[in-house]
C-alpha positions in Angstrom: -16.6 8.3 -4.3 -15.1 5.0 -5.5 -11.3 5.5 -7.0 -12.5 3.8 -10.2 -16.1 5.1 -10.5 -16.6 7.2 -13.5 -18.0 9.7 -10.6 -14.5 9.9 -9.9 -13.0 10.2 -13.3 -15.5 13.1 -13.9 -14.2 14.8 -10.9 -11.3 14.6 -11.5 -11.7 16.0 -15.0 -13.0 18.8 -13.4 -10.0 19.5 -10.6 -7.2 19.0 -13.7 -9.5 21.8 -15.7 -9.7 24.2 -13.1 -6.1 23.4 -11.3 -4.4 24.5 -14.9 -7.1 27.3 -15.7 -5.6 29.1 -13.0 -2.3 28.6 -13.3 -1.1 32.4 -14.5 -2.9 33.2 -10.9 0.4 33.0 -8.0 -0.9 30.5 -5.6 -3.9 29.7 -7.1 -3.5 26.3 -7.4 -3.3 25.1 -4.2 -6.9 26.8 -3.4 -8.3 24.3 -6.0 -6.5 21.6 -4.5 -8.5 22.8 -0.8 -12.0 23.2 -2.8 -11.2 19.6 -4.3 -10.0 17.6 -1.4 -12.1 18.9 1.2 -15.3 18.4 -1.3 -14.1 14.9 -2.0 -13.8 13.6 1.7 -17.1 15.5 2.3 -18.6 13.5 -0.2 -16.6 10.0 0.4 -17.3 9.7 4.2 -19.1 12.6 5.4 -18.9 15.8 7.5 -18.0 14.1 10.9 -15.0 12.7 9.3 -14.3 15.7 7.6 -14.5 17.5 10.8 -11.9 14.4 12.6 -9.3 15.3 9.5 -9.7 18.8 9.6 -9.2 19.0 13.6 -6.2 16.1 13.1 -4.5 18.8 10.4 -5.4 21.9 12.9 -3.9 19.6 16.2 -0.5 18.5 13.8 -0.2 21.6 12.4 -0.1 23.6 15.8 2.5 21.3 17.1 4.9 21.4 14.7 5.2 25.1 15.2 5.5 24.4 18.8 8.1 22.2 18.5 9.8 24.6 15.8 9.4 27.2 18.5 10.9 25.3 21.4 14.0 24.2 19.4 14.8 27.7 18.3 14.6 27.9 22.2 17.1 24.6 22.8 14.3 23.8 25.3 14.3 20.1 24.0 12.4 18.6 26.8 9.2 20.9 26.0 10.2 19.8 22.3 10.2 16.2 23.3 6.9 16.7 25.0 4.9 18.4 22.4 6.2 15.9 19.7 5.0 13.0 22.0 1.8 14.9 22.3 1.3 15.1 18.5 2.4 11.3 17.8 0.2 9.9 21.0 -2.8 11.8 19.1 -2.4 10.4 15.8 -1.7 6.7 16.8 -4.7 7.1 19.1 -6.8 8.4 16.6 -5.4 5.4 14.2 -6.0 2.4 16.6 -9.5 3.8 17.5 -10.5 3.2 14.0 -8.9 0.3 13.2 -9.3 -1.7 16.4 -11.2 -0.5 19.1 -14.3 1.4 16.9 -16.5 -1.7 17.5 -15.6 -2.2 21.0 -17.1 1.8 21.4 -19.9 0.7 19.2 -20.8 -2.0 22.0 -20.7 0.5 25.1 -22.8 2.9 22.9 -25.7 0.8 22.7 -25.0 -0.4 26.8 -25.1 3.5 28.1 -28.2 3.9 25.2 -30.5 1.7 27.7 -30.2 4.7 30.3 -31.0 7.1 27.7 -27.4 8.2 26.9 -26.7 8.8 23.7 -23.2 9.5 22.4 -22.4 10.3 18.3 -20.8 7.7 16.5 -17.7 9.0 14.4 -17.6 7.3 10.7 -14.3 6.0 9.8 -12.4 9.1 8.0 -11.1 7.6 5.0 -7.5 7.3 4.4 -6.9 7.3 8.4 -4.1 4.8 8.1 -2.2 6.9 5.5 -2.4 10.7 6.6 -1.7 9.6 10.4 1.9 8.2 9.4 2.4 11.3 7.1 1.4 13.7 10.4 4.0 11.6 12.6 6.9 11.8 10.0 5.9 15.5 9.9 6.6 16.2 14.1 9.3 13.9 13.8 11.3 15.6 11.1 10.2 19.0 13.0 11.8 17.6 16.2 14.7 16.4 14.8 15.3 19.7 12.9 15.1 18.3 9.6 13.2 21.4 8.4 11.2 24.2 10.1 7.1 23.7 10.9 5.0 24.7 8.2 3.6 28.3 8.7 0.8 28.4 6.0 -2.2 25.9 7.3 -3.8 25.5 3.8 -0.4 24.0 2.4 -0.2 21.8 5.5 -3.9 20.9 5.0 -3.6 20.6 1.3 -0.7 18.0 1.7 -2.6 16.1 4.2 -5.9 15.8 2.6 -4.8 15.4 -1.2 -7.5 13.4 -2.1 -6.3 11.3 -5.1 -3.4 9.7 -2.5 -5.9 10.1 0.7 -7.5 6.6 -0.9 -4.5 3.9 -0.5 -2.2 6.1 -0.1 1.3 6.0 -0.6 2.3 7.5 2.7 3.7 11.1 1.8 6.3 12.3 3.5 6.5 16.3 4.0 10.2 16.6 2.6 9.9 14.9 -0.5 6.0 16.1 -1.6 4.5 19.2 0.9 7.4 22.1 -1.5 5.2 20.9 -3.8 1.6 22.0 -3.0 3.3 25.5 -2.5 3.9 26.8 -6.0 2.1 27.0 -9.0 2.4 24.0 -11.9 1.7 25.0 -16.2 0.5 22.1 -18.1 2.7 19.9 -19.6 1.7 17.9 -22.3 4.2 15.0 -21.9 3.1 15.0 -18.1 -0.6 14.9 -19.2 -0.2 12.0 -21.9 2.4 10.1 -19.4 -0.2 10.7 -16.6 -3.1 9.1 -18.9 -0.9 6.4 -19.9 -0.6 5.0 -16.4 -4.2 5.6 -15.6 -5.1 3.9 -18.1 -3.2 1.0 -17.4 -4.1 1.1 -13.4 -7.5 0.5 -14.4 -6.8 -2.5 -16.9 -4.8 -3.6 -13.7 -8.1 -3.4 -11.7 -11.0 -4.1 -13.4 -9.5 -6.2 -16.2 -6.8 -8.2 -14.3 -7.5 -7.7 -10.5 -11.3 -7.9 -10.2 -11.4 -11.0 -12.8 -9.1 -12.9 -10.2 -11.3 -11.9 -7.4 -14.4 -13.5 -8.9 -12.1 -16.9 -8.9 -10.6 -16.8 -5.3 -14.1 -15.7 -3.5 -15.9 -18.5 -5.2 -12.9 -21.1 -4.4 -12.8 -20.4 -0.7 -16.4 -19.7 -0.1 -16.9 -23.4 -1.1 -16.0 -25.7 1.6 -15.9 -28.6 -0.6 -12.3 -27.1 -2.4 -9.6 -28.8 -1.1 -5.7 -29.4 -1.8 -4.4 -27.7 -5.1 -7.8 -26.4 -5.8 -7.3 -24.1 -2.8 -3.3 -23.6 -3.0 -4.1 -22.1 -6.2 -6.6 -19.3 -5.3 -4.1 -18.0 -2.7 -1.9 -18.5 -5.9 -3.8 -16.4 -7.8 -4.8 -14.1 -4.8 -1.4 -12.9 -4.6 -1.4 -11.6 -8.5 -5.0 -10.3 -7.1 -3.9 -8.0 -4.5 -0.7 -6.9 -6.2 -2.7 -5.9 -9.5 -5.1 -4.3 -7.2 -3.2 -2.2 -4.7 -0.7 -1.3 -7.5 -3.4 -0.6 -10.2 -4.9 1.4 -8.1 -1.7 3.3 -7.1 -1.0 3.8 -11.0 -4.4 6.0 -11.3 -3.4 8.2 -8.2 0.5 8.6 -10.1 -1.3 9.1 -13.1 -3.2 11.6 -11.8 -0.7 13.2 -9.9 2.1 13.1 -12.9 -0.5 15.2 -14.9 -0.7 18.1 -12.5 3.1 18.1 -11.6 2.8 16.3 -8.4 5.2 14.0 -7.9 4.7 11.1 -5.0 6.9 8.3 -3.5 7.1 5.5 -5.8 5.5 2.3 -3.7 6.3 -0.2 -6.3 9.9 -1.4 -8.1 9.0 -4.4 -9.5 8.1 -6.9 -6.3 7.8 -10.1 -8.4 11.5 -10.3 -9.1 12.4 -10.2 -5.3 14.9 -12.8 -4.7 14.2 -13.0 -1.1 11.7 -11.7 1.5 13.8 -8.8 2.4 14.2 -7.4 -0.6 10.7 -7.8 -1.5 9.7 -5.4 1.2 11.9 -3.3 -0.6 10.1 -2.9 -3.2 6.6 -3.6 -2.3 4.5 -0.7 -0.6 7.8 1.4 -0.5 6.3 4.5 1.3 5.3 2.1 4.4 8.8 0.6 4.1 9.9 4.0 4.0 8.2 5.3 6.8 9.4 2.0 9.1 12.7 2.2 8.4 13.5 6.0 9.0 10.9 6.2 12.0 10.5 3.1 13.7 13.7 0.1 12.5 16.7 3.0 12.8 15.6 4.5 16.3 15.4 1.0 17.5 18.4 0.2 16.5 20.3 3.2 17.4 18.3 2.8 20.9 21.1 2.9 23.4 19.5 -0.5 25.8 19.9 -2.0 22.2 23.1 -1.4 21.3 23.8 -2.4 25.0 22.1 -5.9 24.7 24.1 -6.4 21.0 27.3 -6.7 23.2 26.2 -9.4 25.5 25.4 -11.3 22.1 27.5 -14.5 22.1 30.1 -14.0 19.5 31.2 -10.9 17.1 28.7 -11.6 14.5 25.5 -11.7 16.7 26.6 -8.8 18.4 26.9 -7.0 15.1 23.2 -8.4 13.5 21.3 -8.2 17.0 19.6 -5.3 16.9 19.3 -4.8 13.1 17.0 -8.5 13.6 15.1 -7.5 16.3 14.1 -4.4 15.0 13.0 -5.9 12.1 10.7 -8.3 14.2 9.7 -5.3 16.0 8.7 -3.5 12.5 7.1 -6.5 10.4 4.8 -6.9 13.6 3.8 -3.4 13.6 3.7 -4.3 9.5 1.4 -6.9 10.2 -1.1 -4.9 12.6 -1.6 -2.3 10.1 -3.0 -4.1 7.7 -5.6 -5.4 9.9 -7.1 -6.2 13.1 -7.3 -9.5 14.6 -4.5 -12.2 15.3 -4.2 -13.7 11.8 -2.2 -10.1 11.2 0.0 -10.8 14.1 0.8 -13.6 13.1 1.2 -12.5 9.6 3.8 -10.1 10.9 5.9 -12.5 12.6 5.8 -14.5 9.7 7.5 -12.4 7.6 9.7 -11.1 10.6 10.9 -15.1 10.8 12.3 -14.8 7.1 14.0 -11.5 7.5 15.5 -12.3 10.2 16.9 -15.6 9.8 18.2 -14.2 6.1 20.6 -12.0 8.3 21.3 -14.4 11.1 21.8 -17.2 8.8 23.3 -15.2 6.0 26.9 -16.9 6.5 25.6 -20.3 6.5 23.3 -19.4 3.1 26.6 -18.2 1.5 29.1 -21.4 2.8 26.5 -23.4 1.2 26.0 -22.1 -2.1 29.9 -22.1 -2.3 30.1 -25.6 -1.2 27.3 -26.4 -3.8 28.7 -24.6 -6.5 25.8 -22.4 -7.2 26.9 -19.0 -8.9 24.6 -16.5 -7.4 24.6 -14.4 -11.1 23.2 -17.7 -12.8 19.3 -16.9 -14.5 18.0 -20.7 -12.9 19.2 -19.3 -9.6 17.6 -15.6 -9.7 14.5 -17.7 -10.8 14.4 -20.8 -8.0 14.8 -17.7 -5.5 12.5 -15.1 -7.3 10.2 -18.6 -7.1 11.1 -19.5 -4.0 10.3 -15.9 -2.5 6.9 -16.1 -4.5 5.6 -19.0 -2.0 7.0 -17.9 1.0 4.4 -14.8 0.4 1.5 -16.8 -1.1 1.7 -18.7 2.3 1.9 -15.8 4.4 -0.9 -14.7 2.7 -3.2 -17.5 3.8 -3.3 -15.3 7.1 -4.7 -11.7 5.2 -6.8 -13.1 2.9 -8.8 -14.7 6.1 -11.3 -13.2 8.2 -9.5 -14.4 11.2 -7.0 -16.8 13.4 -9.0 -19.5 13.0 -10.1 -19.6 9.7 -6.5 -18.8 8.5 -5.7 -22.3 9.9 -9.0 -23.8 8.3 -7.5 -22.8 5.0 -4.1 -24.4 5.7 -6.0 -27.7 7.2 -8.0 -28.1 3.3 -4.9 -27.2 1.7 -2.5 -29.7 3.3 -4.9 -32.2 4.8 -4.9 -35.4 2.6 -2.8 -33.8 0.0 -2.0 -36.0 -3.2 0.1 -34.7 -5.9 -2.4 -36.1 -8.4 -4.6 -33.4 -7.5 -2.8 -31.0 -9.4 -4.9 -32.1 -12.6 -7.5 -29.2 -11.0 -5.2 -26.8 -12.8 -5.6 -28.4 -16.1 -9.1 -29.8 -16.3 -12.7 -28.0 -16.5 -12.6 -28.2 -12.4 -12.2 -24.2 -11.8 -15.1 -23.5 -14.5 -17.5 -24.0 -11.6 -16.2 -20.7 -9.6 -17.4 -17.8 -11.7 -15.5 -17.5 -14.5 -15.7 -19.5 -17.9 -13.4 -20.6 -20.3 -12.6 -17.3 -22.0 -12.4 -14.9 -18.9 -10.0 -17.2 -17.8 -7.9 -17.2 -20.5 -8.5 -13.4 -20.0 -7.4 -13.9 -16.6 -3.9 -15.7 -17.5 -2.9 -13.6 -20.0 -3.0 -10.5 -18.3 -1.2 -12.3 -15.3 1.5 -13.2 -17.8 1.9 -9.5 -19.2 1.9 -8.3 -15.8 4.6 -10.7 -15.0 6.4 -9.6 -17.9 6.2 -5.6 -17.5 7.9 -6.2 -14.7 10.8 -7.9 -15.7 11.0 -6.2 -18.6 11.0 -2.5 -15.6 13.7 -4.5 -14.0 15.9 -4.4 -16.7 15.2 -0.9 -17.1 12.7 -1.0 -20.0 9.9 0.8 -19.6 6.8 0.6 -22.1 5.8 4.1 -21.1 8.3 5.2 -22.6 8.8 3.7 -25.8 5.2 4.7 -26.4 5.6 8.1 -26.4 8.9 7.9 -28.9 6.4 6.3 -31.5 4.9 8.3 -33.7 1.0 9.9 -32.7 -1.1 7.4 -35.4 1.0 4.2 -33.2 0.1 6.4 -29.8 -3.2 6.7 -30.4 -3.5 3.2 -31.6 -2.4 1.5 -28.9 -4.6 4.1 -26.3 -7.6 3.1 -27.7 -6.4 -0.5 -27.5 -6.4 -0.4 -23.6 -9.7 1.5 -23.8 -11.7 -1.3 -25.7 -9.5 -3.2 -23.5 -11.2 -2.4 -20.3 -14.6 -1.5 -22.1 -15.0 -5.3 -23.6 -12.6 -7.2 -20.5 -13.4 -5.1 -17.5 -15.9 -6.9 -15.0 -18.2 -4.4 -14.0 -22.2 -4.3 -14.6 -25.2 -6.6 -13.4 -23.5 -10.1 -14.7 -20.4 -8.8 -12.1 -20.0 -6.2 -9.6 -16.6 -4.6 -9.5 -14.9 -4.3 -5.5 -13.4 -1.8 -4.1 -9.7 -1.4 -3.9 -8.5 -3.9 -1.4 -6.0 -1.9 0.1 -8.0 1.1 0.1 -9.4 -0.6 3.5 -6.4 0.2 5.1 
């Protein structure tokens, strides 16, 4: 059940009427939530992988209560042990999907030929999402942050909710599991806010997202495109992957927003980032989140760490040691979840490089700016770096947007190899009609690049469109809903001429 099927849209039509039809009912609620999520991943991927999620929830869910149980005992080595337990289960689960599945696939059909058969598992979906939230969960238990959760439908029902099971965000059990626990009455605001952004996560996708994609798979499927023809797709790939991942992340807010569920915000405006750092602040929070409490702070605060900052030559290497190799450490564990393969290593390192060397050159950064007279609060400055931090990603992206290592490089070799400037007339010319789209989608394509471009900065600022909407009056409202209807009825690239893809990062 695709996110942005109308199979979806209906179903989740029919969860919203339910969910508030038994709202007077104490509890209720949550028991719709059970009936819709475990229907949905029943009919997304299956009853094996509903029988993996449901075991994974039964596993997490008994060790957190004996974790709970063990600290109320101050028997922390038992503790220790049963939260290792728990966290050794989920990332074995996770790396069995994501990397080692087709390895198991291969000694399937080797012990088939002496007549051994052995089940194969399909990929529960969501794996790489729910797994993080379950090892925040034993963490936090551990740590005493709050007590296990006793009730397993509202651990089940926060683990499994299917709208964010998709793409996520990653959900942490402090901030979102209260929430599954008590009943929610309609709202109309909520509803009409919630509709507004689903509405515009799907002019996001199949308007914006899906038109791009047409572009940058017939571009680098040709092996003729070279130099600026090529720079460009992975150009235009970036807008593709952020109006994708974040369109569909509006429909599951959206959704959410309209039943009283409120989730971690994964974007805040990413396109303004003024440097690599701060992107990663604001792109995919709820991974960022999840890295930084669980993975960058306990490296830091290691105590072997803090021991090999003091033999650091000099006091300011000492002080930004660890804080720079435990961002290596994180970006590379970044760059391995998205993906298999060494092109996601590598992507991981390469966006370690610039955080780190940020910190370790920050003093140098700032000495020259002084020296060159460059005031840091000047608009041309906040746009060379938001600029500047724009290529430094389209680069790294080279590495995700290929199938592997190797063909990473080939992309980079018909970029750069033989590159004139003059080329650049590829952008300006006919040359790009030849990929899929014609003259008007692309014009389609451009302009909703630039109004993506400038909802952001206009969020930044702290303006949002969402709500200046719904201060207008209901003939304006209604006006500008059907608008983005007709807007992704007429624009959205979908039927025989094109087939609409899947969420990209829903394959995480």
């Amino acid at each position: 059940m695709e996110l942005k099927s109308l199979e979806f849209l209906f179903f989740a039509f029919l969860v919203i009427i339910a969910y508030f039809g038994v709202y007077r009912i104490p509890k209720a609620q949550k028991y719709v939530l059970l009936g819709a999520n475990t229907f949905f991943i029943w009919k997304a991927v299956g009853a094996k992988a509903l029988i993996l999620i449901t075991g994974l929830c039964v596993v997490h869910y008994s060790v957190g209560i004996c974790i709970d149980r063990f600290n109320e005992k101050k028997n922390k080595k038992k503790a220790k042990l049963f939260m290792w337990i728990g966290v050794v289960i989920a990332v074995a689960m996770l790396c069995y999907f994501k990397f080692f599945k087709q390895t198991f696939i291969l000694i399937q059909q080797l012990i088939a030929e002496y007549g051994i058969n052995v089940s194969d598992l399909i990929t529960p979906i969501g794996i790489s999402y729910y797994t993080l939230s379950m090892i925040a969960y034993i963490v936090d238990i551990y740590h005493k942050k709050y007590p296990a959760e006793r009730n397993f439908v509202d651990f089940y029902v926060f683990i499994t909710y299917f709208p964010a099971i998709i793409q996520g965000p990653v959900n942490l059990y402090k901030k979102v599991g209260h929430q599954f626990k008590s009943n929610h009455e309609p709202n109309e605001e909520k509803i009409v806010m919630g509709l507004q952004r689903i509405l515009w996560g799907y002019i996001k996708k199949v308007v914006i997202a899906d038109r791009i994609g047409i572009l940058v798979n017939g571009v680098l499927q040709d092996q003729s495109a070279i130099m600026f023809t090529v720079f460009w797709s992975m150009v235009l790939y970036s807008f593709q992957i952020y109006t994708d991942f974040s369109g569909g992340i509006d429909v599951i807010m959206g959704f959410s927003e309209m039943i009283g569920i409120e989730l971690t915000e994964n974007f805040k405006s990413p396109l303004v980032s003024k440097n690599i750092t701060e992107y990663w602040q604001r792109w995919h929070r709820s991974l960022g989140d999840f890295m930084e409490k669980y993975i960058y702070y306990p490296t830091v605060l290691n105590r072997k760490m803090m021991r090999m900052s003091k033999k650091m030559p000099g006091k300011y290497f000492q002080k930004v040691f660890s804080a720079t190799l435990a961002s290596v450490i994180v970006f590379i564990i970044v760059g391995i979840w998205h993906g298999t393969g060494w092109n996601y290593v590598i992507y991981g390192c390469y966006q370690a490089f610039f955080v780190s060397t940020a910190v370790l050159a920050g003093p140098v950064y700032k000495r020259i700016n002084q020296m060159l007279h460059i005031s840091e609060k000047s608009i041309t400055w906040r746009l060379f770096q938001a600029l500047r931090t724009f290529l430094i990603l389209v680069f790294g992206r080279y590495f995700i947007r290929a199938g592997n290592l190797t063909q990473a490089f080939e992309l980079f070799r018909r970029t750069f190899e033989n590159f004139r400037w003059d080329s650049i007339h590829v952008l300006f010319d006919d040359s790009l009609l030849i990929y899929g789209l014609d003259y008007k989608n692309m014009n389609v394509m451009y302009i909703g690049i630039i109004v993506v471009i400038f909802v952001d900065i206009m969020n930044e600022k702290g303006i949002y469109f969402r709500n200046i909407l719904m201060k207008q009056d209901i003939c304006c409202r209604y006006i500008m809903y059907f608008i983005g209807i007709f807007t992704i009825i007429i624009y959205g690239i979908y039927g025989p001429e094109f087939m609409s893809s899947s969420f990209i990062y829903q394959g995480y």
